[in-house]
mmCIF file of the N, C-alpha and C atoms, coordinates in Angstrom:
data_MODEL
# 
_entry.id   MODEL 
# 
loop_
_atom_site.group_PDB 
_atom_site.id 
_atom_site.type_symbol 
_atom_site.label_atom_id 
_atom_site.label_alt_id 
_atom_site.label_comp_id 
_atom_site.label_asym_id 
_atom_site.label_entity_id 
_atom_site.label_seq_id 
_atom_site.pdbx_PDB_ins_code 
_atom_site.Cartn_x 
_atom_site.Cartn_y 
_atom_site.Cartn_z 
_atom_site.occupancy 
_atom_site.B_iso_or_equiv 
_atom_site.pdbx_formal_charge 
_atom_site.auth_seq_id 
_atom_site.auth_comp_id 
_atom_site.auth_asym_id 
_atom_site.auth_atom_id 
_atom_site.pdbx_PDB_model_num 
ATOM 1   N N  . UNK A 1 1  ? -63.684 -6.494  -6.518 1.00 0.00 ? 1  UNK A N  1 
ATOM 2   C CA . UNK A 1 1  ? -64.935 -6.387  -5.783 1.00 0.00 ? 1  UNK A CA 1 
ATOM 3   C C  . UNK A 1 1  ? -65.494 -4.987  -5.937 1.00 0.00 ? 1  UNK A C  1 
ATOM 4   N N  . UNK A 1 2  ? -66.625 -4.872  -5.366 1.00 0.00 ? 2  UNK A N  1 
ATOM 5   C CA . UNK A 1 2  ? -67.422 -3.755  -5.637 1.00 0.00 ? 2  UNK A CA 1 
ATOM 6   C C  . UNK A 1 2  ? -67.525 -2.768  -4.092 1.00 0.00 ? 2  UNK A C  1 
ATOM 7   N N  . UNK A 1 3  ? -66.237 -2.887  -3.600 1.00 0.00 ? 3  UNK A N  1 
ATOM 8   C CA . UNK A 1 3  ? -66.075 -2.007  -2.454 1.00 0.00 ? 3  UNK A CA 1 
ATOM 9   C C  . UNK A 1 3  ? -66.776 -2.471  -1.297 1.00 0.00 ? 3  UNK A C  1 
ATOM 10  N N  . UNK A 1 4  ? -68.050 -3.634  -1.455 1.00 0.00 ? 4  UNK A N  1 
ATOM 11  C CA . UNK A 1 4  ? -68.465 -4.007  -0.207 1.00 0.00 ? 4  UNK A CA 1 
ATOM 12  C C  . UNK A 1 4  ? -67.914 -5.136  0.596  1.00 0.00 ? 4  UNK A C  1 
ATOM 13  N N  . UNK A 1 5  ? -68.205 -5.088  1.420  1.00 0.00 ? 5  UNK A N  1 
ATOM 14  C CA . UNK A 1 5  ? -67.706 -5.981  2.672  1.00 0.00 ? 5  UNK A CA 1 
ATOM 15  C C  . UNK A 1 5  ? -68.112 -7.293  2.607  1.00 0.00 ? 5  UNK A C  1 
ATOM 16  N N  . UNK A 1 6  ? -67.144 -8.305  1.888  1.00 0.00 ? 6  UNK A N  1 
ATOM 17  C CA . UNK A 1 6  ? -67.274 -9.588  1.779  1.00 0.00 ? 6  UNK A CA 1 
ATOM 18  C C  . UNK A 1 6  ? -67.914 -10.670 2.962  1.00 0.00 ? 6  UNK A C  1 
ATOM 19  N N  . UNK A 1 7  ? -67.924 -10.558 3.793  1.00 0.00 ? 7  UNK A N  1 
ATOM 20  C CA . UNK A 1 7  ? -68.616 -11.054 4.873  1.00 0.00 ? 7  UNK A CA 1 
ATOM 21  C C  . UNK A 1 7  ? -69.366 -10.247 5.653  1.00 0.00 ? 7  UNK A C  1 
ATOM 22  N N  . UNK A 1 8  ? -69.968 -9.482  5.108  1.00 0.00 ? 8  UNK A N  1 
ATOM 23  C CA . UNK A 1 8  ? -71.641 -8.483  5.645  1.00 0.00 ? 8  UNK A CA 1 
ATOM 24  C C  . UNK A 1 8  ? -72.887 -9.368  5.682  1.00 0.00 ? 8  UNK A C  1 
ATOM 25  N N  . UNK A 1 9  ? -72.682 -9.871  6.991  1.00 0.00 ? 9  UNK A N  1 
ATOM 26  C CA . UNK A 1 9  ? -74.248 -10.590 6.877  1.00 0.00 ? 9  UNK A CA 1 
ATOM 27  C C  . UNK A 1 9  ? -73.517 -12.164 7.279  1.00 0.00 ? 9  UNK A C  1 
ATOM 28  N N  . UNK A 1 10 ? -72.362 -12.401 7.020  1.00 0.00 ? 10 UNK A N  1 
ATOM 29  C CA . UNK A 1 10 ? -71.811 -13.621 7.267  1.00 0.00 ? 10 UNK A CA 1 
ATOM 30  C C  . UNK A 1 10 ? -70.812 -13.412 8.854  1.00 0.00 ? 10 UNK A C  1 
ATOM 31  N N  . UNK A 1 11 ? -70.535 -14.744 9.317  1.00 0.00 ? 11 UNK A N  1 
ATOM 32  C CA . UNK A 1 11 ? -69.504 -14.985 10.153 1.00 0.00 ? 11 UNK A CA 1 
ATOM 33  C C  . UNK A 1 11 ? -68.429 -14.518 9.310  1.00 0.00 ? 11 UNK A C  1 
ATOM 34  N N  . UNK A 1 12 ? -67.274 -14.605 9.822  1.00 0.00 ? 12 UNK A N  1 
ATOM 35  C CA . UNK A 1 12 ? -65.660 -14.613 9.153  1.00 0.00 ? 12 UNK A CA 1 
ATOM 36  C C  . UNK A 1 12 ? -65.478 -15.598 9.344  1.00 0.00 ? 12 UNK A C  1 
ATOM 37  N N  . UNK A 1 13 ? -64.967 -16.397 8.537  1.00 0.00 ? 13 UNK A N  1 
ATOM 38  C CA . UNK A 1 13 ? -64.076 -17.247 8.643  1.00 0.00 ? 13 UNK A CA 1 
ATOM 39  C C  . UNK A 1 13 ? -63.168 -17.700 9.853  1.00 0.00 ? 13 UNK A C  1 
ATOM 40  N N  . UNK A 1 14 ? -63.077 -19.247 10.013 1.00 0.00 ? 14 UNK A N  1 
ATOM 41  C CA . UNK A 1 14 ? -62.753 -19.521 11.579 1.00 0.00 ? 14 UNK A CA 1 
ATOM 42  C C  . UNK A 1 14 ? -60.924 -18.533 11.622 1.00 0.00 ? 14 UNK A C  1 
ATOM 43  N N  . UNK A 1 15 ? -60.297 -18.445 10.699 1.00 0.00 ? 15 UNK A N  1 
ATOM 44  C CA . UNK A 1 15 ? -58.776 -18.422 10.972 1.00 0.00 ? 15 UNK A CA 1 
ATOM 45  C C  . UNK A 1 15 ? -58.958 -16.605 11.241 1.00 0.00 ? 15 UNK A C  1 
ATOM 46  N N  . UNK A 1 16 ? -59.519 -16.159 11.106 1.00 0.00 ? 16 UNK A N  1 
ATOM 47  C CA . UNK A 1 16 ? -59.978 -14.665 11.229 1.00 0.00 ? 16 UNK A CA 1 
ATOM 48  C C  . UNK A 1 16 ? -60.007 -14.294 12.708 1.00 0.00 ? 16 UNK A C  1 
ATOM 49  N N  . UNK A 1 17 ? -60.809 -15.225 13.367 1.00 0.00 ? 17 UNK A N  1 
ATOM 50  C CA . UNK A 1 17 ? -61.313 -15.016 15.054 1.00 0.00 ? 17 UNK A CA 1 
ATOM 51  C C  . UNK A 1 17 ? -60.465 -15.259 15.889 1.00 0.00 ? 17 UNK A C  1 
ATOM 52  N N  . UNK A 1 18 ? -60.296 -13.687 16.779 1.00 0.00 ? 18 UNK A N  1 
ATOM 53  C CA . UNK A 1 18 ? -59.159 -13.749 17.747 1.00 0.00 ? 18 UNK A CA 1 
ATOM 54  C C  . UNK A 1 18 ? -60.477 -13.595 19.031 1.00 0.00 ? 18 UNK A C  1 
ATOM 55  N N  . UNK A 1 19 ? -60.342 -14.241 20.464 1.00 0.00 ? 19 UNK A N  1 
ATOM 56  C CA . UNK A 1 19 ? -61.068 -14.059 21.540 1.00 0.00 ? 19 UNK A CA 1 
ATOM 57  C C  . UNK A 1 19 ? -59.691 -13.940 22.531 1.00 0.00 ? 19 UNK A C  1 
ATOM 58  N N  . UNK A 1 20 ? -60.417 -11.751 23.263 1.00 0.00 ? 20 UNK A N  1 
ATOM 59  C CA . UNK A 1 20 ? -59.999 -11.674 24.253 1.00 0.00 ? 20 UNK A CA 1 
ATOM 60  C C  . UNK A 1 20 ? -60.289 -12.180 25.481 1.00 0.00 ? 20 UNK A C  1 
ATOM 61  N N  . UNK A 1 21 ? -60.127 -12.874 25.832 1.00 0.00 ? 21 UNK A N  1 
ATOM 62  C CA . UNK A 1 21 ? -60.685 -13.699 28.032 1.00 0.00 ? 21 UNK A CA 1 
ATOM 63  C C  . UNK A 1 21 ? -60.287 -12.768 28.485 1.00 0.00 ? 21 UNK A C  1 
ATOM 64  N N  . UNK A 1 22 ? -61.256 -12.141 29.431 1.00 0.00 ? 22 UNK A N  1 
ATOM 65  C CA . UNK A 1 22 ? -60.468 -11.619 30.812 1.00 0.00 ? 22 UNK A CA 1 
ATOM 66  C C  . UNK A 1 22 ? -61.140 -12.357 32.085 1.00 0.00 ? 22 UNK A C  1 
ATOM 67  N N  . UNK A 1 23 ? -60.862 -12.839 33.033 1.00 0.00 ? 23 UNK A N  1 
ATOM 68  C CA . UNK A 1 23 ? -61.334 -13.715 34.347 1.00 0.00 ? 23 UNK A CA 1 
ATOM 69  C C  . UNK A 1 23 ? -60.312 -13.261 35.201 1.00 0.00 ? 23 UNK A C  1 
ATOM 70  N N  . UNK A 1 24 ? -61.249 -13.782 36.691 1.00 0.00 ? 24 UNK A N  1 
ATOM 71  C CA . UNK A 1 24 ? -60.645 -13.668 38.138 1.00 0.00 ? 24 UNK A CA 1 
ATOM 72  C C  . UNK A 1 24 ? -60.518 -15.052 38.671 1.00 0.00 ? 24 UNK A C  1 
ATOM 73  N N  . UNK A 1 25 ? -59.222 -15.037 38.982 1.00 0.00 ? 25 UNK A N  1 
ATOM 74  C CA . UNK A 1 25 ? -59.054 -16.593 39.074 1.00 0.00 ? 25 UNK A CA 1 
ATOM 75  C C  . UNK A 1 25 ? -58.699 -16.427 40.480 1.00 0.00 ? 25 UNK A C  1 
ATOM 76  N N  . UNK A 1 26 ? -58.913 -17.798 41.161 1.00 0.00 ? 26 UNK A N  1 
ATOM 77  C CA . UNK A 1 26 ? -59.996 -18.837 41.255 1.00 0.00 ? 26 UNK A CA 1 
ATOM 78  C C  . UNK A 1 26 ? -61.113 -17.545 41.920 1.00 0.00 ? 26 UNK A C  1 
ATOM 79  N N  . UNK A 1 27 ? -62.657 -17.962 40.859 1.00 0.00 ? 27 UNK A N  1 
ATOM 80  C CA . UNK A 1 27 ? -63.736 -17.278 40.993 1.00 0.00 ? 27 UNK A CA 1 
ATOM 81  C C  . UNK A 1 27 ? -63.521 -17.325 42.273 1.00 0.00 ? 27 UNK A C  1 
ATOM 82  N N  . UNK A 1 28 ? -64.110 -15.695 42.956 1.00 0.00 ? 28 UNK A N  1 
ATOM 83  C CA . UNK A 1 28 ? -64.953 -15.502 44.022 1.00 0.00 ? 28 UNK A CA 1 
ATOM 84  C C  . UNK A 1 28 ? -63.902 -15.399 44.890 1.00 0.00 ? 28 UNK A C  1 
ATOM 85  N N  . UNK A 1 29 ? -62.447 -15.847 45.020 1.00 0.00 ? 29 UNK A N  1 
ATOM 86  C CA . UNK A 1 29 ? -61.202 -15.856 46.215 1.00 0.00 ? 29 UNK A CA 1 
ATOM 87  C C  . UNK A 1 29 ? -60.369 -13.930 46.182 1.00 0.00 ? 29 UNK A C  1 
ATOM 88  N N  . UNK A 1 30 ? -60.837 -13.488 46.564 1.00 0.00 ? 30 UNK A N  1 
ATOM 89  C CA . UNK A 1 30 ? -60.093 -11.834 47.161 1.00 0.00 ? 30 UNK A CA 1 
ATOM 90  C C  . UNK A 1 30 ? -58.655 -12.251 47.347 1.00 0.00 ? 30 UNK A C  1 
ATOM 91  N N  . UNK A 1 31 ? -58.152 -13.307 47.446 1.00 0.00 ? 31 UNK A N  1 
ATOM 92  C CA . UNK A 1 31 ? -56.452 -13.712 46.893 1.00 0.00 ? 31 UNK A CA 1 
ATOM 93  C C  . UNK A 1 31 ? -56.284 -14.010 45.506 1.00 0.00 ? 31 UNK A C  1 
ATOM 94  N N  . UNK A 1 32 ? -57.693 -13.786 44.905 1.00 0.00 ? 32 UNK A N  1 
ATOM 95  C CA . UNK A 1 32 ? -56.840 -14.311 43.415 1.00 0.00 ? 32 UNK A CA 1 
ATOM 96  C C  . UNK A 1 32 ? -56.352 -13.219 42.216 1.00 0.00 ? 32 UNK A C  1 
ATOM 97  N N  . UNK A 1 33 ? -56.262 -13.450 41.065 1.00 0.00 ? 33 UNK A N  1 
ATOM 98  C CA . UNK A 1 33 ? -56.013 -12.514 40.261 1.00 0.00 ? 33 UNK A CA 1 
ATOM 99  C C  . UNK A 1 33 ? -56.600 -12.620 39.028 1.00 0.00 ? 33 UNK A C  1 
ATOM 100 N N  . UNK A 1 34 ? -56.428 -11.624 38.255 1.00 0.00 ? 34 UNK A N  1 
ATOM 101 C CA . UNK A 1 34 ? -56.741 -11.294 36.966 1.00 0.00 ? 34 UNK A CA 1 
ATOM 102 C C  . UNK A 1 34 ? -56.195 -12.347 36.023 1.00 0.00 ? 34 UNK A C  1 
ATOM 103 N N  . UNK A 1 35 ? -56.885 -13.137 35.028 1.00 0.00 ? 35 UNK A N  1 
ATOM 104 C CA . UNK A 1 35 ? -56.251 -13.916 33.983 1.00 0.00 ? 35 UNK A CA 1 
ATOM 105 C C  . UNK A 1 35 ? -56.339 -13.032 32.770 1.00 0.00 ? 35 UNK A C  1 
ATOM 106 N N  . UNK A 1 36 ? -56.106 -12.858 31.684 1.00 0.00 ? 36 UNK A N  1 
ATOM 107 C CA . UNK A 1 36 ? -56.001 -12.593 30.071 1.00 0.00 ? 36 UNK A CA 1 
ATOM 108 C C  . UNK A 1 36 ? -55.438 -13.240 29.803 1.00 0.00 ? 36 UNK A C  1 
ATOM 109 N N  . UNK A 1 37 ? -55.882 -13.604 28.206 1.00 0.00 ? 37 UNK A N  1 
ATOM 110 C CA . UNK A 1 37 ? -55.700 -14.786 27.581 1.00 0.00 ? 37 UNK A CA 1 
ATOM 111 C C  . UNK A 1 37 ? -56.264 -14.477 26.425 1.00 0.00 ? 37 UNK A C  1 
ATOM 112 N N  . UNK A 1 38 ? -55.523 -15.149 25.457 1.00 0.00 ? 38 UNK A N  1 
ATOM 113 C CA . UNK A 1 38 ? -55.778 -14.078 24.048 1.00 0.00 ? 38 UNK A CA 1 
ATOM 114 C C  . UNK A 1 38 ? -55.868 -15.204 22.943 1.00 0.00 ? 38 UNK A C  1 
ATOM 115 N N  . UNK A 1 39 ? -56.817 -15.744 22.567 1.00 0.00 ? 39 UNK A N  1 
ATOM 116 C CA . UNK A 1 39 ? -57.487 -16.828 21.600 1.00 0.00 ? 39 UNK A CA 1 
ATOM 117 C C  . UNK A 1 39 ? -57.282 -16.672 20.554 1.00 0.00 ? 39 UNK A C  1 
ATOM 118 N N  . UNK A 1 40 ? -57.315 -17.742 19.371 1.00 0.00 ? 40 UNK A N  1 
ATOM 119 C CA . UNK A 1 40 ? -57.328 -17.807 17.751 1.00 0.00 ? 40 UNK A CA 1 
ATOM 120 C C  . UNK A 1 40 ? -57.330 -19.031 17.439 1.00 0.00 ? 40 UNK A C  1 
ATOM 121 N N  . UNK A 1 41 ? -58.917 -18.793 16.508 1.00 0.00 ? 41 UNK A N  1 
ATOM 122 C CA . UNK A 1 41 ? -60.006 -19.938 16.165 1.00 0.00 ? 41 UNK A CA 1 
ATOM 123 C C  . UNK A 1 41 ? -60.458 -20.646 17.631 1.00 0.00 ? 41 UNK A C  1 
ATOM 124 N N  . UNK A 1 42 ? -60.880 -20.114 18.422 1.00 0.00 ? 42 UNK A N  1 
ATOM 125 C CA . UNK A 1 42 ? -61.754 -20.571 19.427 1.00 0.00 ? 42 UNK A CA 1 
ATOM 126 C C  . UNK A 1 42 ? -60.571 -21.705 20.382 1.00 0.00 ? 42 UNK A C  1 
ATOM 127 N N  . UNK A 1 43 ? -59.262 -21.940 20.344 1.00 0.00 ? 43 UNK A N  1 
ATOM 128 C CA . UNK A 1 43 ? -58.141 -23.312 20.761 1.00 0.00 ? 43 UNK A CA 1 
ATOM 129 C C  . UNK A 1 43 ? -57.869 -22.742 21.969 1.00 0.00 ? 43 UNK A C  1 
ATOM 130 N N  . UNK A 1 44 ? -58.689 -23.503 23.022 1.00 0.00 ? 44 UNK A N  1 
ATOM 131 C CA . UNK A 1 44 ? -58.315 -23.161 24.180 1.00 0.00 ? 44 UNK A CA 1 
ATOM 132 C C  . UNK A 1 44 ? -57.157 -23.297 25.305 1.00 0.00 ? 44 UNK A C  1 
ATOM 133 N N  . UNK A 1 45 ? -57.278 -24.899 24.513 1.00 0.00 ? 45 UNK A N  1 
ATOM 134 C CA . UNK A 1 45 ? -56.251 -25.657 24.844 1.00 0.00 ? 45 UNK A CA 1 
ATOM 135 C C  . UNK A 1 45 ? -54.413 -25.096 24.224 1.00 0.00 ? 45 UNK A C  1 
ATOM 136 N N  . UNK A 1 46 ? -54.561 -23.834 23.550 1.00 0.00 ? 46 UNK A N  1 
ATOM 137 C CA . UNK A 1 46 ? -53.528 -23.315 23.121 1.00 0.00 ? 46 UNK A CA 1 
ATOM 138 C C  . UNK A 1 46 ? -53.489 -21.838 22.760 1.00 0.00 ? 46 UNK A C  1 
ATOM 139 N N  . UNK A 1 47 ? -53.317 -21.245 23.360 1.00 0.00 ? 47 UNK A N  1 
ATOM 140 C CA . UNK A 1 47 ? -54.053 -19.814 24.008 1.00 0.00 ? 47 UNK A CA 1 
ATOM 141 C C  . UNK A 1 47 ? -52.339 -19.148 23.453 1.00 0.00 ? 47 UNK A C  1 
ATOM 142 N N  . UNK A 1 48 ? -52.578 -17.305 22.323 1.00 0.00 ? 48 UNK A N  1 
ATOM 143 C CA . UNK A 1 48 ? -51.543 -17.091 21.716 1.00 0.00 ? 48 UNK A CA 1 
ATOM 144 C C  . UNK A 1 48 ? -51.232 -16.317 22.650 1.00 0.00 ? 48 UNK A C  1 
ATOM 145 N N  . UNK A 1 49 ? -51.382 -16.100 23.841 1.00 0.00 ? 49 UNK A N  1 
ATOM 146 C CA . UNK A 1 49 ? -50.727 -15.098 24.965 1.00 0.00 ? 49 UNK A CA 1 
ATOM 147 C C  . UNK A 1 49 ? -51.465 -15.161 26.210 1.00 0.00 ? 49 UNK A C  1 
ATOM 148 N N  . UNK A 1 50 ? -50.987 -15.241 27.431 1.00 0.00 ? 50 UNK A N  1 
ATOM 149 C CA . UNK A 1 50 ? -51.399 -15.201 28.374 1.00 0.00 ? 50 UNK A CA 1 
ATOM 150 C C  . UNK A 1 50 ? -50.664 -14.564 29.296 1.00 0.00 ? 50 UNK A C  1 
ATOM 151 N N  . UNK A 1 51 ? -51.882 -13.831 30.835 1.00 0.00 ? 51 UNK A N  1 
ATOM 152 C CA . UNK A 1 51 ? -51.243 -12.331 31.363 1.00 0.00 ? 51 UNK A CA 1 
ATOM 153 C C  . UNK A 1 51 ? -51.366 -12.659 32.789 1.00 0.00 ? 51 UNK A C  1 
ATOM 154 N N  . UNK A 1 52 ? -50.902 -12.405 33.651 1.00 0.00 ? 52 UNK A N  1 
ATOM 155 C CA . UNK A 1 52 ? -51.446 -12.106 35.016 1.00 0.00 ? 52 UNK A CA 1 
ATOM 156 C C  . UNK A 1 52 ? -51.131 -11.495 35.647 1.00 0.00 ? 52 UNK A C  1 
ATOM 157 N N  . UNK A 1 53 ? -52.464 -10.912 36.452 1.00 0.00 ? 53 UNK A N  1 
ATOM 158 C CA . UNK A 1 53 ? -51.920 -9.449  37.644 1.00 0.00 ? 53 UNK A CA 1 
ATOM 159 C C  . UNK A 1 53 ? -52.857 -9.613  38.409 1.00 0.00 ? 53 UNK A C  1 
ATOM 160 N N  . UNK A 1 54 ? -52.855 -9.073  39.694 1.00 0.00 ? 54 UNK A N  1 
ATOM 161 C CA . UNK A 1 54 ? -53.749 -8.392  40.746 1.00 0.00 ? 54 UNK A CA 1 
ATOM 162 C C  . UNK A 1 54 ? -54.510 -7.505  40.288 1.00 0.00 ? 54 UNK A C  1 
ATOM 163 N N  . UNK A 1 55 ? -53.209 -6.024  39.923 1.00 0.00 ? 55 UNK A N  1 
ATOM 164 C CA . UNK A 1 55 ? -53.426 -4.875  39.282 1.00 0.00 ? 55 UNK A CA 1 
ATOM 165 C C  . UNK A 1 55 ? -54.140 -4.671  38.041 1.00 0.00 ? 55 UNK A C  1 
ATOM 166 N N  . UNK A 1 56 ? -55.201 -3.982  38.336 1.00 0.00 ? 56 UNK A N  1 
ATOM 167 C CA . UNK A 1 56 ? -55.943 -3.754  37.453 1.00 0.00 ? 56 UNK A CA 1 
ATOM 168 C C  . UNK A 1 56 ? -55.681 -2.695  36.435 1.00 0.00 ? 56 UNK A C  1 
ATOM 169 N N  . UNK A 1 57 ? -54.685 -1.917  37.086 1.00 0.00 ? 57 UNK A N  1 
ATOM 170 C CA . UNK A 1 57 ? -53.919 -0.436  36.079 1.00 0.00 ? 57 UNK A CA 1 
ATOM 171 C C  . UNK A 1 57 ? -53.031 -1.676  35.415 1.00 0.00 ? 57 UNK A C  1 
ATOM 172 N N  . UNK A 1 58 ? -52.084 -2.665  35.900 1.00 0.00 ? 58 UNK A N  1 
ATOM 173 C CA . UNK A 1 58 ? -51.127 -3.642  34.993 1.00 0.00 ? 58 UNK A CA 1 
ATOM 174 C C  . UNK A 1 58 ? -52.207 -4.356  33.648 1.00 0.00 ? 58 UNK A C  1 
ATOM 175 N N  . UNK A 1 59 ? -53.333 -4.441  33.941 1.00 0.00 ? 59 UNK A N  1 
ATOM 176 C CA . UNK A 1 59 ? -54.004 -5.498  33.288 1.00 0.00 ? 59 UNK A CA 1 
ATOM 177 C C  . UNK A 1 59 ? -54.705 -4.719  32.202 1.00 0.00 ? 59 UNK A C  1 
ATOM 178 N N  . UNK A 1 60 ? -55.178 -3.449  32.183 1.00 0.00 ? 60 UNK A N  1 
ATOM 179 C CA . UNK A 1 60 ? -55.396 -2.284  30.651 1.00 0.00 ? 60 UNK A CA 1 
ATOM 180 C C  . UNK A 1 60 ? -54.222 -2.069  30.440 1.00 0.00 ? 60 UNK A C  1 
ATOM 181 N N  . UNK A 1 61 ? -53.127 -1.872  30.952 1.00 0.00 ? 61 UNK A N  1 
ATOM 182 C CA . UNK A 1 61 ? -52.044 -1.453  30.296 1.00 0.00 ? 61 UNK A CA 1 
ATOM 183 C C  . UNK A 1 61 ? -51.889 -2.602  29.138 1.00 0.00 ? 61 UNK A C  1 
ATOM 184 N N  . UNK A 1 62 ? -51.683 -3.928  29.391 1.00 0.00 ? 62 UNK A N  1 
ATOM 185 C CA . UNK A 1 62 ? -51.599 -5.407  28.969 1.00 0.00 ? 62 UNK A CA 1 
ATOM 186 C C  . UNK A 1 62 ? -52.547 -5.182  27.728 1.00 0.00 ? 62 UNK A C  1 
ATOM 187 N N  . UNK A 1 63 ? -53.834 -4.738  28.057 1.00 0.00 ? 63 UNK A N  1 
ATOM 188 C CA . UNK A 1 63 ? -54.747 -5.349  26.966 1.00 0.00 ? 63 UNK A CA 1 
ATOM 189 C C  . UNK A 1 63 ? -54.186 -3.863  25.810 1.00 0.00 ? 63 UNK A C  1 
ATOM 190 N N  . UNK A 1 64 ? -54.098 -2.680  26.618 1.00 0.00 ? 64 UNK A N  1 
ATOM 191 C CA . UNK A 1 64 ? -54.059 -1.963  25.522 1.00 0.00 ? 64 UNK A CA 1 
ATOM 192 C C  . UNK A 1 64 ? -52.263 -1.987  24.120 1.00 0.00 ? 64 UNK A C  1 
ATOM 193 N N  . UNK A 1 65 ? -51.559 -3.024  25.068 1.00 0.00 ? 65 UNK A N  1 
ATOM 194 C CA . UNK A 1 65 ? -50.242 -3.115  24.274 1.00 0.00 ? 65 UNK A CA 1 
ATOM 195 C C  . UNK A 1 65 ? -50.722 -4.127  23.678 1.00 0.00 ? 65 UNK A C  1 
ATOM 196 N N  . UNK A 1 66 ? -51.310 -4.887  23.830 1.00 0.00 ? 66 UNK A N  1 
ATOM 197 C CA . UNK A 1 66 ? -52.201 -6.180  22.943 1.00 0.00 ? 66 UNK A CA 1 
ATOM 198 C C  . UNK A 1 66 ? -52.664 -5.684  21.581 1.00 0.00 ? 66 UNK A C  1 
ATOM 199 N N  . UNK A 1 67 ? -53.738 -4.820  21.338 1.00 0.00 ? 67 UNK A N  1 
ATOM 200 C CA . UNK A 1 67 ? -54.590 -4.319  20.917 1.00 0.00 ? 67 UNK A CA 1 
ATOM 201 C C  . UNK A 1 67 ? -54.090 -3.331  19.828 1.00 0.00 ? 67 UNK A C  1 
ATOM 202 N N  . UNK A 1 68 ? -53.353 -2.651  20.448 1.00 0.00 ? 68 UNK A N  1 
ATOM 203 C CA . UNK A 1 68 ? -52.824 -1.198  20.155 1.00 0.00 ? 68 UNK A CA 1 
ATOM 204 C C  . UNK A 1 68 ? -51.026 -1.732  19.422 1.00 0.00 ? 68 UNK A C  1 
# 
């Protein structure tokens, strides 16, 4: 190739796409907690990691050992 970026201007490819979730479960309840949930190819129904906390210092720590 000619050094440029094969999908510039395109989607990637479905096997490419990872989706981070972050939610408060059950919406709107001050008893509930933090979900993460860590996607590939959009399969919800089969989610490659999932997190939970209250703590919101537990829940960047989480995303940044994810990530990082």
């Amino acid at each position: 190739m000619n050094g440029m970026d094969p999908y510039r201007g395109r989607k990637k490819p479905l096997e490419d796409r990872f989706i981070l979730d972050l939610g408060w479960i059950p919406d709107g309840d001050t008893e509930g907690e933090f979900k993460l949930v860590l996607l590939k190819n959009e399969k919800w129904e089969d989610p490659v990691k999932s997190f939970r906390s209250r703590q919101k210092s537990v829940i960047v720590d989480e995303i940044e050992q994810w990530l990082f």
